[in-house]
Structure formats: structure tokens, C-alpha cells
C-alpha positions as semicolon CSV with decimal commas, in nm:
position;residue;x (nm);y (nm);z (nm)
1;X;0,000;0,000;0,000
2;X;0,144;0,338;-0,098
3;X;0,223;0,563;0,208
4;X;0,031;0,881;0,244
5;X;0,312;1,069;0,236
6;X;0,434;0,905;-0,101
7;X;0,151;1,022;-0,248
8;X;0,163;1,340;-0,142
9;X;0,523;1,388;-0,266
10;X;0,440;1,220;-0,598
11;X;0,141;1,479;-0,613
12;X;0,399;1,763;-0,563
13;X;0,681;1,624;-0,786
14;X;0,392;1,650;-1,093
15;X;0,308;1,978;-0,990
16;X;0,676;2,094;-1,011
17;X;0,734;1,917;-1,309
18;X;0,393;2,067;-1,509
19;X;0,557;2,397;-1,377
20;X;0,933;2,343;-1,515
21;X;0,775;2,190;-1,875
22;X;0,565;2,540;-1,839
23;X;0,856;2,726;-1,789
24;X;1,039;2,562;-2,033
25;X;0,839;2,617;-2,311
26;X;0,947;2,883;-2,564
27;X;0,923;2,948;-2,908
28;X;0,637;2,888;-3,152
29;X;0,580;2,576;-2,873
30;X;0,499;2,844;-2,613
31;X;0,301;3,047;-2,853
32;X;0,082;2,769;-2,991
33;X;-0,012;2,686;-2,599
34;X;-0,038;3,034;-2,491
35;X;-0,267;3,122;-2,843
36;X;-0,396;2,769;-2,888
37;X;-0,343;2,844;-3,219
38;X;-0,104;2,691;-3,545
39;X;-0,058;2,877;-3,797
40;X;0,005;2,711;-4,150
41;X;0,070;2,858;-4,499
42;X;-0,092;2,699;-4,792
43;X;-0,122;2,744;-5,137
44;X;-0,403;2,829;-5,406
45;X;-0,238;2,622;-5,702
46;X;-0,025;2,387;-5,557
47;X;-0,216;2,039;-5,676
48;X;-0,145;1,818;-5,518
49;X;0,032;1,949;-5,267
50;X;-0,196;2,230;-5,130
51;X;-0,484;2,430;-5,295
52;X;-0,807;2,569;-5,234
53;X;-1,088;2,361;-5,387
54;X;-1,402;2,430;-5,487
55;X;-1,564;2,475;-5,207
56;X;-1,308;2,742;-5,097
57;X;-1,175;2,476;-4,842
58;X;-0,755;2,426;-4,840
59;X;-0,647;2,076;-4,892
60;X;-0,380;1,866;-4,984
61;X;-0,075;1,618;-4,916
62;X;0,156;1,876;-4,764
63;X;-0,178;2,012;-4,545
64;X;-0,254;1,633;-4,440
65;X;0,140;1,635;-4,306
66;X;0,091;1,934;-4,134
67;X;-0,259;1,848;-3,938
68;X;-0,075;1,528;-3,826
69;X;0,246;1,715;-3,703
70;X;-0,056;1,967;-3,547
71;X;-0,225;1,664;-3,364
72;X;0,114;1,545;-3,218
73;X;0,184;1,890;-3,103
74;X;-0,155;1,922;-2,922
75;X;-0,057;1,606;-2,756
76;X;0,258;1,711;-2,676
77;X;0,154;2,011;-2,510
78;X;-0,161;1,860;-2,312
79;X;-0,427;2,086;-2,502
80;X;-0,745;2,000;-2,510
81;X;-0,836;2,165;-2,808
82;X;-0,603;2,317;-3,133
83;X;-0,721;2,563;-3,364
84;X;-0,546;2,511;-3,702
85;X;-0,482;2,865;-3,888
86;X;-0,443;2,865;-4,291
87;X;-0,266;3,185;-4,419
88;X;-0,268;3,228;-4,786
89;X;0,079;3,234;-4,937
90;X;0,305;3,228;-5,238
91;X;0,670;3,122;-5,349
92;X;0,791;3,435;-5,314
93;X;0,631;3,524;-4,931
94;X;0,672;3,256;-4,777
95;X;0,977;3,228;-4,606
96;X;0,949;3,563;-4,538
97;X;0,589;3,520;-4,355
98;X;0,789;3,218;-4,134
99;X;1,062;3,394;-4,032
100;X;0,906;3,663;-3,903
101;X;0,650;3,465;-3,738
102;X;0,298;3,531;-3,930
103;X;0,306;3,187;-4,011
104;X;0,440;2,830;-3,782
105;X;0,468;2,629;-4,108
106;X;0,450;2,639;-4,440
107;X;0,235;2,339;-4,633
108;X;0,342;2,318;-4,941
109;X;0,614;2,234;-5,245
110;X;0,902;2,403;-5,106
111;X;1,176;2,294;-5,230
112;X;1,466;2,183;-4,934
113;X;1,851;2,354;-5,063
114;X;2,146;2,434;-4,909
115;X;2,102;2,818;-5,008
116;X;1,738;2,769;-4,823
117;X;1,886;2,673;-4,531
118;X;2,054;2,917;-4,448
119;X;1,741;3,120;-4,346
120;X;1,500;2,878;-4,270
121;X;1,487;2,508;-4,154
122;X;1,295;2,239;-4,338
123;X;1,104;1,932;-4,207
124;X;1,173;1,550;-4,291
125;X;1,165;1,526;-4,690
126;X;0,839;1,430;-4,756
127;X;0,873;1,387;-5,165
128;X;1,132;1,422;-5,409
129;X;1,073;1,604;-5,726
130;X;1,293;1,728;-6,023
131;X;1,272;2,048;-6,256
132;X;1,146;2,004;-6,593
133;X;0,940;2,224;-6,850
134;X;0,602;2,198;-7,013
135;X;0,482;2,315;-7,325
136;X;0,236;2,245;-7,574
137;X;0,294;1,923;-7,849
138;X;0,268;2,137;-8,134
139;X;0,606;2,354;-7,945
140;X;0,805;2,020;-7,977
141;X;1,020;2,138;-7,726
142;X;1,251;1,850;-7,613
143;X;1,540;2,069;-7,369
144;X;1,605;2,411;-7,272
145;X;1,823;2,433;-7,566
146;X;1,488;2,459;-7,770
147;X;1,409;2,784;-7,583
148;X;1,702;2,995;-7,752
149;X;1,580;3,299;-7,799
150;X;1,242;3,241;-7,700
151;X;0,992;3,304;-7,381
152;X;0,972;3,081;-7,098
153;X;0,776;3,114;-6,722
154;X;0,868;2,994;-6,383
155;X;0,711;3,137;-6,081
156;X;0,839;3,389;-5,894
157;X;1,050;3,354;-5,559
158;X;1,127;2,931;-5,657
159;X;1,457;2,767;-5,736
160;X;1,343;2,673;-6,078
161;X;1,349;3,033;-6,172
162;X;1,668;3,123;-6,030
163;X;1,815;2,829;-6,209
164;X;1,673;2,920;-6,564
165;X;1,822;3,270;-6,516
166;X;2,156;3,136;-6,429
167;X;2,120;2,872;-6,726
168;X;2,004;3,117;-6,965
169;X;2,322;3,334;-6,881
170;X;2,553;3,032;-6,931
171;X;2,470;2,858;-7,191
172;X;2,420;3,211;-7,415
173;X;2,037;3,130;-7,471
174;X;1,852;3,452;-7,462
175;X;1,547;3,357;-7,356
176;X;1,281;3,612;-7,214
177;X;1,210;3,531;-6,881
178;X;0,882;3,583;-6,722
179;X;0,837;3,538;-6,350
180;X;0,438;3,466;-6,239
181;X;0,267;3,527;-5,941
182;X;0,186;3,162;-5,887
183;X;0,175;2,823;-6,058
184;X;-0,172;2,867;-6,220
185;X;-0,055;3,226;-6,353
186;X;0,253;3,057;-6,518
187;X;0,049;2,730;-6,647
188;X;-0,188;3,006;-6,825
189;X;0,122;3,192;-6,995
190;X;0,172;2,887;-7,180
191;X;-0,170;2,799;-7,212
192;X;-0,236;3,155;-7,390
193;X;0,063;3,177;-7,571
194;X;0,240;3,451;-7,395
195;X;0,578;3,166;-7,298
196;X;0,637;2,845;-7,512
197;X;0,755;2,699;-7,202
198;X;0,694;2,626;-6,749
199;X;0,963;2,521;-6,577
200;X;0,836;2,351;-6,276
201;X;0,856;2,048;-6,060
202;X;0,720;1,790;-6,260
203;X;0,472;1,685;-6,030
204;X;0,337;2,056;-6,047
205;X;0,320;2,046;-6,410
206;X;0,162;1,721;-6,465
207;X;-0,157;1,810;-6,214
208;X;-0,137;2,118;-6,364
209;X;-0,197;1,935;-6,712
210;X;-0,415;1,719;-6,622
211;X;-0,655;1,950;-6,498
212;X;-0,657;2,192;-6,787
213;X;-0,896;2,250;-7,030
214;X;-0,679;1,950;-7,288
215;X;-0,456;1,776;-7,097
216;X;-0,339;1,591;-7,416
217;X;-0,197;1,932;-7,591
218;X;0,081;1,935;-7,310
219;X;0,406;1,760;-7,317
220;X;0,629;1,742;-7,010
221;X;0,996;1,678;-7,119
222;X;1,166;1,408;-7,017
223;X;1,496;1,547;-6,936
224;X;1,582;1,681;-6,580
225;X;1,767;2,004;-6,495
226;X;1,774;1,900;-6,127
227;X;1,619;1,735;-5,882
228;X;1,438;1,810;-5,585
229;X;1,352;1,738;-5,239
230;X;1,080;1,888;-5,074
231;X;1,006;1,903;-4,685
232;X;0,739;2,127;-4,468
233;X;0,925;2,460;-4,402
234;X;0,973;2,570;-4,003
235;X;1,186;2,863;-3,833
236;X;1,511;2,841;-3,836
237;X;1,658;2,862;-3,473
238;X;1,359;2,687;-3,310
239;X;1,501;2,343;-3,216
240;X;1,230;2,247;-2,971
241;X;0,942;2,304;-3,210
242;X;1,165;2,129;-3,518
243;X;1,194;1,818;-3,304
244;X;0,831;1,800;-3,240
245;X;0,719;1,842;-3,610
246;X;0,996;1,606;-3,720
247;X;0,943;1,304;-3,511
248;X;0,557;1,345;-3,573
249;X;0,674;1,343;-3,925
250;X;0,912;1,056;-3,876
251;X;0,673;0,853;-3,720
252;X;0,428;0,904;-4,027
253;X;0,692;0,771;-4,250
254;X;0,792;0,510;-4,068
255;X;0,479;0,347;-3,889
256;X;0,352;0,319;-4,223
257;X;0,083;0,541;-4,222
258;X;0,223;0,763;-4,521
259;X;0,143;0,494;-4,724
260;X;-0,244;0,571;-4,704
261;X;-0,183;0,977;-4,736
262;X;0,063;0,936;-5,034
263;X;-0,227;0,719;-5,226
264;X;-0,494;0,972;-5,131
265;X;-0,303;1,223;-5,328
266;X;-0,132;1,046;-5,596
267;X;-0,296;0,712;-5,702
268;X;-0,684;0,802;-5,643
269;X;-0,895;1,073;-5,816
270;X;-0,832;1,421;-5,619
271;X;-1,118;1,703;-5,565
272;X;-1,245;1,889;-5,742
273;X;-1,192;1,750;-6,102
274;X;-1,132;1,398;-5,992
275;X;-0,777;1,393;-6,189
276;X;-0,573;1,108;-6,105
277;X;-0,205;1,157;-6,113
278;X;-0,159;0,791;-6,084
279;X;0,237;0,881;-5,984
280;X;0,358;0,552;-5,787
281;X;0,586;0,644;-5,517
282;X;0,948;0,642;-5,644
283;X;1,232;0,459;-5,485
284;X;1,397;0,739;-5,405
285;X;1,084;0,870;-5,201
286;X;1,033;0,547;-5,017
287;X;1,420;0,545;-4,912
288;X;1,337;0,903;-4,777
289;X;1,049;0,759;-4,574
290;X;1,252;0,472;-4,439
291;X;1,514;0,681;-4,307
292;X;1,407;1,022;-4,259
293;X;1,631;1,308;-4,320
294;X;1,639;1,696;-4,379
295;X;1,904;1,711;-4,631
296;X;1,865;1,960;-4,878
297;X;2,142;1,789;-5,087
298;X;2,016;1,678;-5,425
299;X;2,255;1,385;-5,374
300;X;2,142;1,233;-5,113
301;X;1,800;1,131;-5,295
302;X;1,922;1,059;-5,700
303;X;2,211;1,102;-5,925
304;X;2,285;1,519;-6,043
305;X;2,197;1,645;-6,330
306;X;2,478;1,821;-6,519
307;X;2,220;2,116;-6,606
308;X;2,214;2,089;-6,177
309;X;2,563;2,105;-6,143
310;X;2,636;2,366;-6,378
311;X;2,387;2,563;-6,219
312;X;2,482;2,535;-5,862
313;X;2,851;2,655;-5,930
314;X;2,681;2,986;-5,985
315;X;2,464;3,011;-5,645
């Protein structure tokens, strides 16, 4: 039988140590308890990845990451209830919006690099991508090289811009680069006629086909100026909150459970035009989900491409 006074000093030892995990908490941690509040960027355009649907409701495979790392947080902290934010954002705001705190995390296809990095910290990779271009059939555009002298798009504030510029300066193309506000913005460009070619992820462009007006007029090409991992963006410098969102991440990946969210978004039809991507995950991916990592080195996931390498020199 346990003494009374046992008791009573157990009783006091979890009163001190609610008070010291109070006291400890700082941070976005201490700021989601205190506000009972997340905050999460997401995207308009961002299929699948995060966009607003028809029913004006933000959804998608980066969002379904986030509300898990959300429900392990709420758990973490002991709270009862969590109110999830979603704060519109784009490419080019939103590692701005996290680092000065408007936002906790951003949901959607940020790419994870080295030059990233160094202002902002990045998740568990959660797919892995690679730069490509669209353009219509009738274009027959098979490599950048097929650009000289001609208009392309990229959206604005992504790597895939930045590394078009730099490519377009080395290799003496002259293309006329446009930067758009947002994915759709560029995917119209083309679709109007106003840039022969997208550069994108290809996973970007291919929803973005497939839920055009005729898919079968678009050609994605099939060679690969880099590649690309993406991960969840947090605050850099917030080590406590990074821990919590990673293992929550980590133990998606690994329990098994991202198995059911990847086919959601990428082997069944997705709201609102019922597209199906039908994109099996890659080996690369499920190697990222067996061992979870943060790297935002290209090689870590797949072999370089020289376009990659070329273009990297120049960063």
C-alpha cells in the first residue's frame, strides 16, 4: 500500500514538473499553448500538394502532413483543443511570412537547398521532385536548348526560376524570362501563348496538365535540370518546435501510415476535377520515408543532373 506521504510527494513532484515543462516552453511551442493556435501557410495552385478547392476549403498532401504534425503537437503540449490557422501564401512570401512569425509552417512544395537553409529550416523530406518544363505538343520542345531565344515562365521567388536565369546566362540562350505570381498564372502563360515553355517540378506540371482545359496538348519533357527534395518549411533557430514536427513526421513515415496519405493524393482521383495523377511512389521517395532526413542535398536522394551542377557553381 502506498504511504500517504508518497503520495503526497508524488502529487507535488507533478506539480513541479507541469511547472518546469511550463517554464520551459518557448518558441512557436509556447506560442501555440499560450494562443492555442497553429498557424500554417498553404497554397491556391499547388495540386497536389496544397490548394483551395471548390468549395473554398484548403487541402492537400503537404496540409494532411501538417494536421498530423498539429495533432502530435496538441498532444505534446496537453491541449485540449487546437485551432489550425491557414494563411494564404506564395513562393515568393513565404519564407518571409515564417521567419518573421505570421506563419508556424508552411504546407506546401518548397523545395529543401542548401542556399534555403541558411534562413529557414525544413522538415523531414516528404517527396522528391525534379525540374522540368512543359509546353504544348505542337512547341516540340525537347530541352532548354529549344528555348534559344524564345519566352519561358517559372514562378516567382522558386529555385526553378533562379536556375533558368543562371542557365540562360551560361549557356548564351537569350530567352525572355517571365516570372508569375503563382503556378496557375505561369500554367496560363503557356496555355495563352504569352511563354512556349513552365519550368516547374514535374509533379506541379503534370496536375497542372491534367486539370486543364486538354490535358493531351501538353508535353512534359523528359529530361531533368535538377532534382528536388521537398520538406514542410519551419523557423530556423527553433530546435524544440523542429523536433516536435519532425518526429511526428518521422513517425508518419515510418509506422507506415504515409502509405495511405501518399495514395490519397497520388494514385486516387483528387477534388475537385477527380484527376488522377496515378504517380507511384518512387524509390527514391520510399528510401526518404525509411530513413528520414532533412538534407537539402540533391545527392542524397538521386544522381545530379549536369544542367544541376552547372547551375549550382553559380549560387
Amino acid at each position: 500500500m502506498m504511504s500517504s506521504k508518497l503520495v503526497v510527494a508524488l502529487v507535488g513532484l507533478g506539480v513541479m514538473v507541469g511547472s518546469v515543462q511550463a517554464q520551459e516552453l518557448t518558441g512557436t511551442l509556447k506560442k501555440i499553448k499560450d494562443t492555442g493556435t497553429i498557424t500554417l501557410g498553404v497554397r491556391d495552385s499547388s495540386i497536389p500538394f496544397s490548394y483551395l478547392d471548390d468549395k473554398q476549403s484548403y487541402q492537400g498532401y503537404s496540409i494532411d502532413l501538417c494536421l498530423k504534425a498539429a495533432t502530435a503537437i496538441q498532444k505534446q503540449l496537453g491541449m485540449t483543443a487546437l485551432n489550425v490557422k491557414m494563411v494564404p501564401v506564395t513562393s515568393a512570401t513565404r519564407i518571409p511570412l515564417i521567419s518573421n512569425g505570421t506563419i508556424d509552417l508552411s504546407c506546401d512544395s518548397a523545395t529543401n537547398n542548401a542556399e534555403r537553409q541558411k534562413v529557414v529550416s525544413f522538415a523531414p523530406t516528404m517527396y522528391v521532385t525534379a525540374n522540368r518544363l512543359l509546353a504544348k505538343k505542337s512547341s516540340n520542345v525537347k530541352s532548354l536548348e529549344d528555348l534559344k531565344g524564345k519566352t519561358i515562365v517559372s514562378t516567382s521567388g522558386t529555385s526553378n526560376l533562379k536556375q533558368i536565369t543562371i542557365l540562360n546566362a551560361e549557356r548564351n540562350l537569350g530567352m525572355n524570362i517571365l516570372a508569375a505570381k503563382d503556378h496557375a498564372e505561369a500554367f496560363l502563360m503557356v496555355e495563352t501563348g504569352r511563354a512556349v515553355a513552365f519550368a516547374m517540378d514535374d509533379i506541379l506540371l503534370a496536375s497542372l496538365a491534367a486539370s486543364s482545359r486538354a490535358p493531351a496538348d501538353y508535353a512534359i519533357t523528359a529530361e531533368a535540370l535538377s532534382v528536388e527534395p521537398y520538406g514542410i518549411i519551419e523557423r530556423q533557430g527553433d530546435l524544440p518546435f523542429k523536433n516536435a514536427v519532425d518526429t511526428a513526421l518521422a513517425n508518419v513515415y515510418k509506422s507506415g501510415q504515409i502509405n495511405d496519405i501518399y495514395a490519397k493524393w497520388f494514385l486516387k482521383p483528387i477534388p475537385p476535377k477527380g484527376i488522377n495523377l496515378n504517380v507511384p511512389m518512387s524509390p527514391q521517395l520510399k528510401a526518404a520515408f525509411a530513413h528520414p532526413t532533412d538534407s537539402g542535398d540533391p545527392a542524397a536522394y538521386a544522381a545530379v543532373p549536369e544542367a544541376q551542377k552547372q547551375s549550382s557553381k553559380k549560387k
